[in-house]
C-alpha positions in Angstrom: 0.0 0.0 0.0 1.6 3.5 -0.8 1.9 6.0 1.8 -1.4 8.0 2.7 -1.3 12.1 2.8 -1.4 13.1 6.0 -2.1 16.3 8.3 0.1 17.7 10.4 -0.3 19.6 14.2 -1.9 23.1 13.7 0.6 25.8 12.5 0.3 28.8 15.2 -2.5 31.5 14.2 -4.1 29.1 12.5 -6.1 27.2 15.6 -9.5 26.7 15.6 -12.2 26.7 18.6 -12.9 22.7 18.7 -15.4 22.9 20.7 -17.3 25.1 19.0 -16.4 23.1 15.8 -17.7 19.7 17.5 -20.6 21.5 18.6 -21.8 22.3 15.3 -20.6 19.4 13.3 -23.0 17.1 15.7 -25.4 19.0 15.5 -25.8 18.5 11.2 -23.7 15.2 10.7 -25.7 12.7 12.4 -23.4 9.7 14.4 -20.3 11.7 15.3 -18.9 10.0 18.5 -16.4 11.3 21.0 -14.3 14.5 20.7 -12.4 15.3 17.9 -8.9 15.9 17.4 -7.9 18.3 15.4 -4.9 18.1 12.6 -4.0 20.2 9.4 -3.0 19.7 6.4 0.4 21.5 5.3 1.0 23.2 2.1 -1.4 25.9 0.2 -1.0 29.5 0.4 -4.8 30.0 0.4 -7.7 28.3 2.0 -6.6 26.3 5.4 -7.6 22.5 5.4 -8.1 20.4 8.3 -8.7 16.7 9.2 -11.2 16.7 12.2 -10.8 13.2 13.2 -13.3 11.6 15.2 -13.7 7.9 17.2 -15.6 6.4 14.3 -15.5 9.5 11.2 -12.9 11.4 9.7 -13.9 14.3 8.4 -12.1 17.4 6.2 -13.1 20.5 7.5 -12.4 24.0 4.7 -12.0 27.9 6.3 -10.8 30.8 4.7 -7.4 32.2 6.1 -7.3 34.7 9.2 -7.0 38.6 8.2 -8.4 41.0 5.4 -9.1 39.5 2.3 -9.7 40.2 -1.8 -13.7 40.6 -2.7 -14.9 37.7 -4.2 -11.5 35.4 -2.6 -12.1 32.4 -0.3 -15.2 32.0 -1.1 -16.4 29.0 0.8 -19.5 29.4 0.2 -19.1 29.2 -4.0 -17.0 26.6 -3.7 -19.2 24.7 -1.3 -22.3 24.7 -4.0 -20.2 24.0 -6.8 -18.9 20.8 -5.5 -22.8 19.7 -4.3 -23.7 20.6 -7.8 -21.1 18.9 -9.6 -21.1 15.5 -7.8 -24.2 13.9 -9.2 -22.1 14.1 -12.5 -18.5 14.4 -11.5 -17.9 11.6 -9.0 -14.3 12.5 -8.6 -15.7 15.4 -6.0 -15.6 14.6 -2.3 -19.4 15.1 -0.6 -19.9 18.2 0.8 -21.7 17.0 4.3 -22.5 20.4 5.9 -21.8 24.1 5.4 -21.9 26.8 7.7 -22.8 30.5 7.2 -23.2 31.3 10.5 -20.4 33.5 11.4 -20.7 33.0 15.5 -19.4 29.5 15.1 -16.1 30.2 13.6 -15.8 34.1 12.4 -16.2 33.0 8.7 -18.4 30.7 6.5 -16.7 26.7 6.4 -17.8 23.6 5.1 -16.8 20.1 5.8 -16.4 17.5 3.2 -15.8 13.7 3.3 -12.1 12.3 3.6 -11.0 10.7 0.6 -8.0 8.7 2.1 -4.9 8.5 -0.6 -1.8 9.3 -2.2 -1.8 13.0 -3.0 1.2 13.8 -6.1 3.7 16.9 -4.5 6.9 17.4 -5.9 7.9 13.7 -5.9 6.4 10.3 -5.4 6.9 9.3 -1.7 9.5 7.1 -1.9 7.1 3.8 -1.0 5.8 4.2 -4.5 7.8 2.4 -7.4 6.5 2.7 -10.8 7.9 1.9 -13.8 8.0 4.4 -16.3 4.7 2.3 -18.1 2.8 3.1 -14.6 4.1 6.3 -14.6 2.5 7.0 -17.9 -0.8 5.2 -17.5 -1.0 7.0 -14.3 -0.2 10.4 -16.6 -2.9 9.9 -18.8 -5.3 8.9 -16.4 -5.2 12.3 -15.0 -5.4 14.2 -18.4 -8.3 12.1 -18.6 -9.8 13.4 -15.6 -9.2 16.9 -17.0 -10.8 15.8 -20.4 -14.0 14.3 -18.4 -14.3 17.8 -16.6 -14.6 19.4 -19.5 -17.5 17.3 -21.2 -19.6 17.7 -18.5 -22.9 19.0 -19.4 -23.5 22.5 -17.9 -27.2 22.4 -17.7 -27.5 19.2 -17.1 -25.6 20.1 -13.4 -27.4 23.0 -13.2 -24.1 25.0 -13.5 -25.5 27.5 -16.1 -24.8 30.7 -13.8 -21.4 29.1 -12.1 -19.1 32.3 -14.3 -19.6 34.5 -17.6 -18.7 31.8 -20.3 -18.9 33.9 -23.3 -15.8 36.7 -23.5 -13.6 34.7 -20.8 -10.4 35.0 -23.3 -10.5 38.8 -23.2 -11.2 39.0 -19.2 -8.5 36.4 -18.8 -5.9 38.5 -20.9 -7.4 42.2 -19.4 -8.0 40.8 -16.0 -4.2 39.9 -15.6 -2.4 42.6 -17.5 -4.5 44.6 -15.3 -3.1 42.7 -12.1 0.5 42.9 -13.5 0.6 46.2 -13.6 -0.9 47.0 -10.6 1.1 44.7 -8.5 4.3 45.9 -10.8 7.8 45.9 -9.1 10.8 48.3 -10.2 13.0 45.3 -9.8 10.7 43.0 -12.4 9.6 43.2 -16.1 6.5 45.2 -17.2 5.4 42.3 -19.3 4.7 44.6 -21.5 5.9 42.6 -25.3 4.0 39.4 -23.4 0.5 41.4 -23.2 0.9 42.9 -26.8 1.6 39.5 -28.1 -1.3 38.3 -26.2 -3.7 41.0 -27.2 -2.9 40.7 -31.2 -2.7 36.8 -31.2 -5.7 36.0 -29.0 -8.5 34.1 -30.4 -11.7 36.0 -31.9 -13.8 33.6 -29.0 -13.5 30.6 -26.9 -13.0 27.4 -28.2 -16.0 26.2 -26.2 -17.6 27.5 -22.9 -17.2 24.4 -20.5 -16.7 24.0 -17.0 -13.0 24.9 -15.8 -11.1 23.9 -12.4 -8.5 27.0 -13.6 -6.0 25.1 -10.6 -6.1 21.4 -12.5 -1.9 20.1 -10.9 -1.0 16.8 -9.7 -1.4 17.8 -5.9 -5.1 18.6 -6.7 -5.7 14.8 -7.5 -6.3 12.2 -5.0 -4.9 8.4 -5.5 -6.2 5.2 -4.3 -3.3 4.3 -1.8 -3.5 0.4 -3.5 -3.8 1.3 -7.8 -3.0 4.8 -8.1 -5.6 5.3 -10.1 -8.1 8.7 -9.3 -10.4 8.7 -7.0 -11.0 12.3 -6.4 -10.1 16.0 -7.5 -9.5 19.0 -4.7 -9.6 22.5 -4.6 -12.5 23.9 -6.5 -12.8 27.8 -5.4 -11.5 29.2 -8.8 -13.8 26.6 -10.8 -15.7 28.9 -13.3 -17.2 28.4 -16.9 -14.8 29.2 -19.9 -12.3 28.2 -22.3 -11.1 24.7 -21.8 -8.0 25.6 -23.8 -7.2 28.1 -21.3 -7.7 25.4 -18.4 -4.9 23.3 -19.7 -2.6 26.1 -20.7 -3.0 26.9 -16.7 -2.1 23.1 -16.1 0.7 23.3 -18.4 2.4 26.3 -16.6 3.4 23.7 -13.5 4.7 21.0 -16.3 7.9 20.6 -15.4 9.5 17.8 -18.0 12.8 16.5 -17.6 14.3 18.2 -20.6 13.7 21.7 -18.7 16.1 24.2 -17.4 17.5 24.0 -14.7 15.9 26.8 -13.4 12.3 25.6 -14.8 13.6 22.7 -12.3 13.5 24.6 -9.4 10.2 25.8 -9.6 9.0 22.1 -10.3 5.9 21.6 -8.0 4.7 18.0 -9.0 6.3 14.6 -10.3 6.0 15.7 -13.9 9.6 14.9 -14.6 9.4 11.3 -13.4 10.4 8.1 -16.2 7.4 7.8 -18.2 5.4 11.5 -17.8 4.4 12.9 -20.9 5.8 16.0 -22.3 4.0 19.1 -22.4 3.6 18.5 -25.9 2.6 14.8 -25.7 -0.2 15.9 -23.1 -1.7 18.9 -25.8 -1.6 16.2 -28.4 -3.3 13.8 -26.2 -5.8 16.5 -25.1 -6.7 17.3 -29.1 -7.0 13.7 -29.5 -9.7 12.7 -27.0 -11.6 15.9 -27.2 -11.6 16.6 -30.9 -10.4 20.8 -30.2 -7.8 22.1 -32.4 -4.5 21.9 -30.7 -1.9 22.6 -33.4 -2.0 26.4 -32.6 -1.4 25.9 -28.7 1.4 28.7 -29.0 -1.2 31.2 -27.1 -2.8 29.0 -24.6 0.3 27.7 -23.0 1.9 32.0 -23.3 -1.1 32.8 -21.4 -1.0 29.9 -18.6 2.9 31.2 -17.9 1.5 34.7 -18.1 -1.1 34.0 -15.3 1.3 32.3 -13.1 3.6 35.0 -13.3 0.3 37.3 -12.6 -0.5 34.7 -9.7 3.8 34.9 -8.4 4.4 38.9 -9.0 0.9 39.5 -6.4 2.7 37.7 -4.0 5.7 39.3 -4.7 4.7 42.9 -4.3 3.5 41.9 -0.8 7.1 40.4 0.3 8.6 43.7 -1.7 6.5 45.6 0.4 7.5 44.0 4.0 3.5 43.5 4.0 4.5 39.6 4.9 7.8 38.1 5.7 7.6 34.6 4.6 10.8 33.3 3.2 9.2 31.1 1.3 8.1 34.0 -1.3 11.8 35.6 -1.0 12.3 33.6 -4.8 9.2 34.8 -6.0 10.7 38.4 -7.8 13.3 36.1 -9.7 10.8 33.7 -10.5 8.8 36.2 -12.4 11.4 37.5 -14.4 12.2 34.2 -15.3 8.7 33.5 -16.7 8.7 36.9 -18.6 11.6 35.4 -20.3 10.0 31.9 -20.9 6.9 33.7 -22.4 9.5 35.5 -24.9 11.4 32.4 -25.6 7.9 30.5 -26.8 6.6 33.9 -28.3 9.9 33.9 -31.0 9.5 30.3 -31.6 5.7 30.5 -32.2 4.6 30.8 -35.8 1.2 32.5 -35.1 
């Protein structure tokens, strides 16, 4: 059996009142016996995520983070509904079992979801799991595939018809972030200014299809069954919205680390994509075209605007380090990591023949 992702004791600021927690959860989620401990998960610069672990139920419990935050961020709420929405016809989503809106309980709306116990992909394979490179591929394409299924689902059929805009997501997607980009702009970092005029001329006259996006679709999203490997659910679903599925894998794409990279691209690798057997970026757009029937031959703009976005995503959280608004030295790398995806962009943007 391979190794099971598991929480960790509470970082400091981020305790909860268990009590109050237990108090409520027993009071929706019928069965609940004894008194919970209380774990989290580490990782994720965003939403916190707990295991609540009782005698006879483990549970996962979602809250936004402490302080002031971004209108329309940590959305529990959203995200919540989605996922109840979505399951009847996306299995891969763990049950929502209760959410709360009352503020008294916690300060902030939560839900609790079930625990799907398996192998979550970080930035290797725990060393328990040895695949061969045949594994590693079936494995590969087995999560493109949930990817592929995400986007077939059928919007109304979910009832999902009001989840984002749809029509027009290319041009918020390239306005939204140039927009971000410059607001958040550093004198030490590139203007992306050559990146956003590329962008502008070579974008698409519309969306390739309006379909239901994850927009954070990595390796550390999916869960494993601890005994196959194989999928057996798919996390984080605050940013899910309805737009271009195109633009969902050039997102994916931007974390695709293959073994032929950089060494630099290296450093930034986040997830097992370099591993014997992983498909290359352009193996997995291929693939894509192949089981979904989109045109895929003119990918250059898609996988521009993914590193684009994650340099969007890298130079917000930059600004704030720059700015001695937080001091995590985790984020100290993020200024040189931006200007090294300005210069990625560029690279792809001479090669492209668009």
């Amino acid at each position: 059996m391979a190794v099971i992702d598991e929480p960790r004791s509470v970082r400091k600021g981020d305790e909860l009142d268990v009590a109050a927690v237990d108090h409520y959860l027993k009071q929706h989620i019928p069965g609940l016996a004894g008194s919970p401990e209380l774990q989290q998960f580490p990782g994720g610069a965003s939403n916190l995520t707990y295991l609540v672990r009782y005698a006879n139920r483990e549970l996962i419990l979602r809250r936004p983070p402490a302080g002031k935050k971004a209108k329309g961020a940590h959305d529990m709420v959203r995200e919540a509904k989605i996922m109840q929405a979505l399951k009847p016809v996306y299995p891969y989503v763990p049950e929502v079992l209760a959410l709360c809106q009352d503020e008294t309980v916690m300060g902030c709306d939560f839900y609790v979801m079930q625990r799907l116990r398996g192998v979550i992909p970080r930035q290797d394979f725990p060393p328990e799991i040895a695949l061969t490179s045949e594994k590693t591929r079936a494995l590969c394409l087995s999560v493109i595939d949930k990817l592929v299924e995400l986007h077939k689902v059928d919007i109304k059929a979910a009832g999902l018809e009001s989840l984002g805009k749809g029509e027009g997501y290319v041009n918020r997607q390239i306005s939204g972030w140039s927009e971000r980009l410059r607001n958040a702009h550093t004198p030490d970092n590139k203007d992306f200014a050559e990146v956003i005029a590329w962008l502008e001329a070579k974008k698409p006259a519309g969306e390739v299809a309006i379909t239901l996006i994850h927009n954070d679709y990595r390796f550390d999203n999916v869960v494993l069954d601890p005994d196959d490997l194989h999928v057996i659910g798919v996390l984080d679903w605050e940013m899910a919205t309805l737009g271009d599925p195109l633009m969902d894998l050039g997102n994916t794409l931007a974390y695709w680390v293959q073994a032929d990279d950089d060494p630099i691209f290296q450093m930034m690798r986040r997830q097992p994509t370099n591993a014997p057997g992983m498909l290359t970026r352009r193996e997995v757009i291929d693939y894509y075209g192949e089981k979904t029937g989109w045109r895929v031959d003119n990918f250059d703009f898609y996988e521009v605007y993914g590193l684009f976005r994650l340099a969007g995503i890298a130079q917000q959280i930059w600004y704030r380090f720059f700015h001695q608004q937080t001091t995590n030295p985790a984020f100290a790398q993020f200024g040189p990591m931006v200007n090294y995806l300005e210069q990625r962009c560029m690279n792809l943007i001479r090669q492209s023949s668009l």
